[in-house]
C-alpha positions as MATLAB code, in Angstrom:
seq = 'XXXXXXXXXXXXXXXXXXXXXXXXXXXXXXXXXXXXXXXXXXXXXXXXXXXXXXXXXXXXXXXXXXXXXXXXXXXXXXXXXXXXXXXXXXXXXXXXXXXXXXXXXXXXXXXXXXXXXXXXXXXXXXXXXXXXXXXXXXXXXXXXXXXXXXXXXXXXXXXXXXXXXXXXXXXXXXXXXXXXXXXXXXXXXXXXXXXXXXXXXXXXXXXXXXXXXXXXXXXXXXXXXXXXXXXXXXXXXXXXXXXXXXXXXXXXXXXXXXXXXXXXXXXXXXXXXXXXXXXXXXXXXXXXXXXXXXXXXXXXXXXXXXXXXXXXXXXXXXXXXXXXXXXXXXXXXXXXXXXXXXXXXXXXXXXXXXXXXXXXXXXXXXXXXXXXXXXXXXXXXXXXXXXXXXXXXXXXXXXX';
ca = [
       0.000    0.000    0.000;
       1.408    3.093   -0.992;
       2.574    5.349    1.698;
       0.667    8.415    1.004;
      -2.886    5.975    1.701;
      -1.501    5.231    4.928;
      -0.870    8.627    6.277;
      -4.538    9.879    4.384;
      -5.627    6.751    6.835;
      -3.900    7.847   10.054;
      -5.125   11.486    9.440;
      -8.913   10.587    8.642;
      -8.930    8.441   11.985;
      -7.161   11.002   13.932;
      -9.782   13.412   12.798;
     -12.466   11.800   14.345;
     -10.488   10.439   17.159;
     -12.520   12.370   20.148;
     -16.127   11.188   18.072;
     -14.566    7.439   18.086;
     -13.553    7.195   21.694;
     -16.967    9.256   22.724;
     -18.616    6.048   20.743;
     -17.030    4.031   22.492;
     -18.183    5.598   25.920;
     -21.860    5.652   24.713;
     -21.924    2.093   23.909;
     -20.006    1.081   27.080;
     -22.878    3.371   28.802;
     -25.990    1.584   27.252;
     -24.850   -2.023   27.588;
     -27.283   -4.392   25.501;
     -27.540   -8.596   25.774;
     -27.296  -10.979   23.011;
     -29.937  -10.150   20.356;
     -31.139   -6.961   22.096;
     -28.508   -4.517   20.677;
     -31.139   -2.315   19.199;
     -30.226    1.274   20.273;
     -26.715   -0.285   19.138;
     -27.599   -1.195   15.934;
     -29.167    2.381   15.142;
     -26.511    4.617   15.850;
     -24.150    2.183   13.776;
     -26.744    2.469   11.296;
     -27.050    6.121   11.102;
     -23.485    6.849   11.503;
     -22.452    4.672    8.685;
     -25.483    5.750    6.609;
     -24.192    9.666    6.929;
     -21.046    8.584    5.715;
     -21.911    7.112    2.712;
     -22.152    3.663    3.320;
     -25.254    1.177    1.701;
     -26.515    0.075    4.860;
     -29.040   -3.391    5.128;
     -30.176   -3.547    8.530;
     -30.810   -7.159    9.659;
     -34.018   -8.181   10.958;
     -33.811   -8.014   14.882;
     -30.364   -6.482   15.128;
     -26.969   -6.282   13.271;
     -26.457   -4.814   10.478;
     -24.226   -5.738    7.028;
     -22.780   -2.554    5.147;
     -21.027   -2.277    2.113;
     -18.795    0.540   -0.029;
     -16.898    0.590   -2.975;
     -17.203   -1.701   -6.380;
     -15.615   -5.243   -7.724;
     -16.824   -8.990   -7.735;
     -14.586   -9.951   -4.504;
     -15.234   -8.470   -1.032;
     -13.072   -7.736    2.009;
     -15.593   -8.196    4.747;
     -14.288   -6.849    8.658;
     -16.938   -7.501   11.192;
     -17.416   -6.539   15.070;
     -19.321   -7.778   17.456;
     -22.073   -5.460   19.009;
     -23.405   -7.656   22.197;
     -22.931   -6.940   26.041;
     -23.193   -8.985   29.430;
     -24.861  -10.314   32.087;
     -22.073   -8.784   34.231;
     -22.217   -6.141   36.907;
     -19.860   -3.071   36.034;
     -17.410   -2.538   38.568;
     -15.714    0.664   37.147;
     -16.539    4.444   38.458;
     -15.691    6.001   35.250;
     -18.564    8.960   33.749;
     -19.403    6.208   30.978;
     -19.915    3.597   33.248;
     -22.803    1.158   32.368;
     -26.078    2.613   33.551;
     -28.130   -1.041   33.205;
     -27.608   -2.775   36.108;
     -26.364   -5.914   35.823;
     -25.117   -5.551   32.067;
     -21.642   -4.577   30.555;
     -19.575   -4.071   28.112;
     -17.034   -6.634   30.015;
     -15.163   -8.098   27.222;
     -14.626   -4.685   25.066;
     -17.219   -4.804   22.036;
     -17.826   -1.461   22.535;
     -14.088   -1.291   21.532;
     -14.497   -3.634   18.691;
     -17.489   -1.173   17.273;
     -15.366    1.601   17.785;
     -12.803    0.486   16.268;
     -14.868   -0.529   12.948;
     -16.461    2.686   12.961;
     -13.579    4.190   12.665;
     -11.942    1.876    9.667;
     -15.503    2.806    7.979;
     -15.355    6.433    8.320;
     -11.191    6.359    6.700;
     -12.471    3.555    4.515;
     -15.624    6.068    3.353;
     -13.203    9.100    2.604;
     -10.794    7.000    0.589;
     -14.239    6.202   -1.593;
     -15.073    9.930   -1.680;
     -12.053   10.780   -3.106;
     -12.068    8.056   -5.500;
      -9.128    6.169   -3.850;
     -10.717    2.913   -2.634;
      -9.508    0.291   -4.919;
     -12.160   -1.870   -4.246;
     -15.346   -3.689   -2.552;
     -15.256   -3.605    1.252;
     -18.427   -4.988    3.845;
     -18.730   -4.621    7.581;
     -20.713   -6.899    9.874;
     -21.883   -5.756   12.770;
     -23.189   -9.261   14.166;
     -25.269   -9.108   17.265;
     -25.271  -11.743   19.722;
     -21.356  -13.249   20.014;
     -21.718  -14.013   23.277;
     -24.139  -16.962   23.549;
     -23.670  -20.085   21.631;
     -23.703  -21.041   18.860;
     -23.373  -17.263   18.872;
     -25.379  -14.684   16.036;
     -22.646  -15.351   13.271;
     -24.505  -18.260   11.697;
     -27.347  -15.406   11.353;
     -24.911  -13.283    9.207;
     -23.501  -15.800    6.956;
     -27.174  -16.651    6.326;
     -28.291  -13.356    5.201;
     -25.246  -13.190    3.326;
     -22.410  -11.819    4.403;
     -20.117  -14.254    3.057;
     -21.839  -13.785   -0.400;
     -18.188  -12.906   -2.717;
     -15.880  -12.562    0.222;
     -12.582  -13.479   -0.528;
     -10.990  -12.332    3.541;
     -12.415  -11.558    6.314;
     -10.698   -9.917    9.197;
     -11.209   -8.719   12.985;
     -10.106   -7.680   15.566;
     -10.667   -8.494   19.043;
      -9.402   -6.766   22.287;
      -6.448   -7.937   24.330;
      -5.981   -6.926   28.293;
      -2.702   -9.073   28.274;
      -1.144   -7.291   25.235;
       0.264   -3.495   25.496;
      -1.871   -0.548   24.007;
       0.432   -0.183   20.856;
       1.013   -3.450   19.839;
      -1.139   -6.063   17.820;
      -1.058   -9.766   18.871;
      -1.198  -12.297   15.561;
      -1.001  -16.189   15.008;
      -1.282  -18.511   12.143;
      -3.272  -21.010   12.527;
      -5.466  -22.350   15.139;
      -6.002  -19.179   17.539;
      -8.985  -20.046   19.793;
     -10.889  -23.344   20.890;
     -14.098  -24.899   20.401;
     -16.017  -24.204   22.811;
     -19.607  -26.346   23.763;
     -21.902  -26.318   26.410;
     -22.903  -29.572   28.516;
     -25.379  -29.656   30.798;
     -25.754  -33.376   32.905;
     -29.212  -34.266   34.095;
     -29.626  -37.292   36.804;
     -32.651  -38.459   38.016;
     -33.345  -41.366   40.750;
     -35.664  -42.664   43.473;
     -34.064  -40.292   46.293;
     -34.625  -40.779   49.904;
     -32.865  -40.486   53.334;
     -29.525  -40.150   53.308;
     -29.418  -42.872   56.529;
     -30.307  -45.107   53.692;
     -28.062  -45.194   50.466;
     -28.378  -48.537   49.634;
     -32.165  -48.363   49.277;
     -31.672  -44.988   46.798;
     -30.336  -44.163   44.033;
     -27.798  -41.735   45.218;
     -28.148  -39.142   42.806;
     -25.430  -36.204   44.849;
     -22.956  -38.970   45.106;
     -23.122  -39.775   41.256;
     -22.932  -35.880   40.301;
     -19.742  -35.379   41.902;
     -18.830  -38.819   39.901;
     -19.577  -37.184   37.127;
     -17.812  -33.959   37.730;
     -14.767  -35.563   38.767;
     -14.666  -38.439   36.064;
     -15.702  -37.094   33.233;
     -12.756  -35.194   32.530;
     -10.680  -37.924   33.063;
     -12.415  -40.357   30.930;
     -11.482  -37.826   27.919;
      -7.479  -37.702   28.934;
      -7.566  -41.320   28.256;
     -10.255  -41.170   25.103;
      -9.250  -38.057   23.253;
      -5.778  -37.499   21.808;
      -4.083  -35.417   24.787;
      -2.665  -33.371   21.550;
      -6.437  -32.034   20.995;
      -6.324  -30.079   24.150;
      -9.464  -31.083   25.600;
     -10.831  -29.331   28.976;
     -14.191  -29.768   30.833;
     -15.062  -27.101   33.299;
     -17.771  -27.342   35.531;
     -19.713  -23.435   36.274;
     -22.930  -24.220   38.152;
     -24.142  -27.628   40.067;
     -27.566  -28.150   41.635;
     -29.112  -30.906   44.045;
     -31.420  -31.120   46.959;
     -32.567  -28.809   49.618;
     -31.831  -30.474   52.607;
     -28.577  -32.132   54.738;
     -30.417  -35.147   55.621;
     -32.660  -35.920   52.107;
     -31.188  -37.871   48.683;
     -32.847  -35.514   45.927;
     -34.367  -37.627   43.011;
     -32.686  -34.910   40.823;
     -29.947  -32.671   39.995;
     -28.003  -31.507   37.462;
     -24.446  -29.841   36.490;
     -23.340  -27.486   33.525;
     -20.174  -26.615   31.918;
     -18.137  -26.124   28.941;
     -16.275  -27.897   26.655;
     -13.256  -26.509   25.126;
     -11.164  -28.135   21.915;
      -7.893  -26.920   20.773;
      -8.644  -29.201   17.747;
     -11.322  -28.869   15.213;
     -10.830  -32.823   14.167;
     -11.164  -33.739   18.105;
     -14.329  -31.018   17.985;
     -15.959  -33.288   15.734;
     -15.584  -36.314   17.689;
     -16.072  -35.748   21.392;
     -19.805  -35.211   21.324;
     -20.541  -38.964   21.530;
     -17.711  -39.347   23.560;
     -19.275  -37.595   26.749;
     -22.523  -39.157   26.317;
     -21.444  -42.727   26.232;
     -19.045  -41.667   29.522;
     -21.522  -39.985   31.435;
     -24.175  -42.926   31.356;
     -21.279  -45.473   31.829;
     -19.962  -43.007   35.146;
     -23.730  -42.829   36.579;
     -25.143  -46.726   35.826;
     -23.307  -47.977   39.343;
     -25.518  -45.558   41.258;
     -29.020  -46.893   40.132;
     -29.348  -42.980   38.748;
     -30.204  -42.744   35.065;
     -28.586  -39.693   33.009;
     -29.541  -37.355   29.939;
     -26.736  -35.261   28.364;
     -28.073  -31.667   26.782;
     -24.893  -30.954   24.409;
     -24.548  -27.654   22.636;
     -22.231  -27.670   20.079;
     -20.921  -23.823   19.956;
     -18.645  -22.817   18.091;
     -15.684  -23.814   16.403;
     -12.125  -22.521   16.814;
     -10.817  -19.528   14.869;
      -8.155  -20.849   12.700;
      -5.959  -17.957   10.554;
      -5.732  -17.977    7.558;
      -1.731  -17.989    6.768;
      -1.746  -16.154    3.802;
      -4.531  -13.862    5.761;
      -2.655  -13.593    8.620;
       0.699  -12.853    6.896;
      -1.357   -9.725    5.353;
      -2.562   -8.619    8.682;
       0.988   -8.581   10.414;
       1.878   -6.411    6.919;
      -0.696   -3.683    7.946;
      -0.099   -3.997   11.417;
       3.533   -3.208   10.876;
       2.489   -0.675    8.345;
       0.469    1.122   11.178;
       2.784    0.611   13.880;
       6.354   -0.392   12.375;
       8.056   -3.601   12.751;
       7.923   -4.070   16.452;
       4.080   -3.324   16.771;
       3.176   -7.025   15.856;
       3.621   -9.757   18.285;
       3.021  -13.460   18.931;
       0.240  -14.402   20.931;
      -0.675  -18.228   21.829;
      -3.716  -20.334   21.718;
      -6.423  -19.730   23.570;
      -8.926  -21.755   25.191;
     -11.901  -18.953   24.678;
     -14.322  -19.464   22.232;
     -15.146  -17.136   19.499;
     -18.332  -17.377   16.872;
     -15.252  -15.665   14.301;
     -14.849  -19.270   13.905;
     -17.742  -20.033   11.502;
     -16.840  -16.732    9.232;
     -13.077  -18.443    8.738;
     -14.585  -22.162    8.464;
     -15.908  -20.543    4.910;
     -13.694  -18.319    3.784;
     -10.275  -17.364    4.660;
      -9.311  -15.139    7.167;
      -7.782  -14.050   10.345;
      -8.412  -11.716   13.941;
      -6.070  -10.036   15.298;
      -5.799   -9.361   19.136;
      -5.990   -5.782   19.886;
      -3.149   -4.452   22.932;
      -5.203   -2.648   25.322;
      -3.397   -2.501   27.818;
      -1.982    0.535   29.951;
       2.182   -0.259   29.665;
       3.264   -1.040   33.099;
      -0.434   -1.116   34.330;
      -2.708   -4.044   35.510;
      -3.394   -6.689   33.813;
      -7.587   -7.391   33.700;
      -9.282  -10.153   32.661;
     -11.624  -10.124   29.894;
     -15.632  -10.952   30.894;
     -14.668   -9.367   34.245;
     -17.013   -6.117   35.990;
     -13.894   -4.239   36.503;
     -12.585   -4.634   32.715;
     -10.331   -1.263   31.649;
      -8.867   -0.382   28.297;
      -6.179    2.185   27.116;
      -8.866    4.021   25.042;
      -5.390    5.362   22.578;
      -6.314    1.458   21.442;
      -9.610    2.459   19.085;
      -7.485    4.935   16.849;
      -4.834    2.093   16.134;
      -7.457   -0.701   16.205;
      -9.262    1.182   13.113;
      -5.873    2.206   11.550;
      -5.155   -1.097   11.273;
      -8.847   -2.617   10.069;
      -8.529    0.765    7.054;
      -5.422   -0.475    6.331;
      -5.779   -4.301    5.918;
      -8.971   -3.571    3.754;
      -6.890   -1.372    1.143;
      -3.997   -3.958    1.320;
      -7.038   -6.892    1.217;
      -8.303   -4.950   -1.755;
      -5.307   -4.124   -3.692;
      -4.560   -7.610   -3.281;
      -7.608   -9.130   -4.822;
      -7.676   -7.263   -7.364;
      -4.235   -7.301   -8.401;
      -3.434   -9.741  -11.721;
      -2.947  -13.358  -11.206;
       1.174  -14.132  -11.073;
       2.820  -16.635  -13.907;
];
């Protein structure tokens, strides 16, 4: 990309810098849950309309946009959904819904698009967009199997030859860009375990099935059933969040449940531990005259880079920020609905430094969640930036 584009980029952002990070704050302020983002989805919709941009709003919310001309399409897509987490900050722009935040920086991610669309907008104005870019603004990343499938059904993949995103990084510095080739998050599925048995008095086991006793079998044999089942290469990890049985010290309940998550390093191994936990759990419970039902939510699979993708992100990442703004980051165990986009067509996220250097180090789906707001201008920088490169790119004559 040709050097004059990239500072007309880094002045168009830096022109709306104080409307970007005010964005920001406004979202952060009016928190919405999965498939609920409707104030969101109108001032995305409005701003992007002013600007130019051919706006289809999606029924419920989300939103697809599209500028600029050519058969192939550089998509970049944010996630617009909030949650069911208290907000622990004391900032002006601190959530005013109770119970509901912006704990794992989408408001960031929407920022940060906004901005790439406003530089991205100019460049078409002045006839300097070399080709066709779209933005998704999905709704709803934050439940499974997550508001992605949604988009690619309404079309957003329709002629896309990338995709791209970004996503916000606590652990990385404000200033630098994390990138991997390759697998970069897990699966991740839901399992919830459902026991029911005759119950009774806990002076009397043997005439019960005892249904508590068999739940903590469960819990604490499951996982080790897989480590002997699943390739230990495929990075397999069941972690229980909420158990429930009985009322009472001295009573047996007839029924109980326990919920977690299942998280894959492999998308092979994704494919095959399904029937894997449902033939465990009823072999684990059968001793214990309890009988089992397995709900299993497949979620979503990981996000795997694209290498020739990728390669072109750490180009425009180095572009924005020189050579030592990209770094390595490592696999994850979070899950991310970005995986279904780059199951379809190539593509990569990036992980966005927001970190104060030398400051604490949060944790992402946390109340007290802070970001180094200098991040939006450098997270749209680089989304501008990878689009024009994207486009060039796609455009450019097949090589002999």
């Amino acid at each position: 990309m040709a050097n004059d584009l990239s500072t007309l980029i880094a002045d168009i952002v830096e022109k709306h810098d104080v409307e970007l990070v005010d964005l920001r704050r406004d979202l952060h302020a009016h928190p919405e849950l999965s498939w609920t983002e409707v104030r969101t989805t109108k001032v995305v919709a409005d701003r992007l309309a002013l600007a130019g941009w051919r706006v289809d709003r999606l029924p419920g919310t989300g939103l697809i946009a599209e500028l600029g001309e050519g058969d192939r399409v550089i998509a970049l897509r944010a996630d617009i959904d909030a949650l069911p987490v208290t907000d622990l900050t004391v900032d002006p722009w601190a959530s005013t819904t109770p119970g509901i935040a912006h704990a794992c920086g989408h408001d960031v991610h929407v920022a940060c698009l906004m901005g790439a669309a406003l530089a991205l907008a100019a460049l078409d104005e002045a006839g300097r967009l070399p080709g066709r870019v779209r933005l998704l603004f999905q709704p709803a990343e934050e439940v499974m199997p997550g508001g992605a499938r949604q988009l690619i059904l309404a079309g957003a993949l329709d002629d896309v030859a990338q995709i791209f995103a970004l996503h916000c990084d606590p652990a990385v510095d404000v200033g630098r860009v994390g990138l991997r080739s390759g697998a970069l998050t897990s699966a991740a599925d839901k399992i919830v375990v459902h026991l029911e048995g005759t119950g009774g008095h806990t002076s009397r086991p043997h005439l019960t099935g005892d249904l508590t006793f068999a739940l903590a079998k469960v819990i604490n044999e499951l996982p080790a059933v897989l480590s002997r089942r699943m390739d230990p290469r495929s990075g397999v990890s069941v972690v229980w969040g909420t158990v429930h049985a009985g009322a009472a010290a001295n009573v047996i309940p007839d029924r109980g449940e326990v919920a977690g998550t299942v998280r894959i390093l492999d998308a092979v191994a994704w494919t095959l531990c399904e029937p894997i936990i449902r033939e465990a759990v009823h072999d684990i419970v059968r001793p214990y005259g309890v009988s089992a039902s397995v709900d299993y939510l497949q979620g979503v699979p990981p996000v795997v880079n694209d290498p020739a993708a990728n390669a072109l992100a750490i180009s425009a990442v180095r572009s924005v920020l020189g050579t030592h703004g990209s770094t390595t980051v490592p696999q994850s165990l979070g899950g991310e609905d970005f995986g279904w986009y780059v199951e379809q067509v190539p593509g990569a996220m990036l992980r966005l430094g927001t970190r104060l250097p030398g400051g604490p180090t949060y944790d992402l789906h946390q109340g007290d969640l802070r970001v180094d707001e200098r991040a939006i201008a450098i997270g749209a920088r680089v989304l501008a930036t990878i689009a024009v490169m994207a486009t060039e790119a796609s455009d450019a004559p097949a090589q002999a």
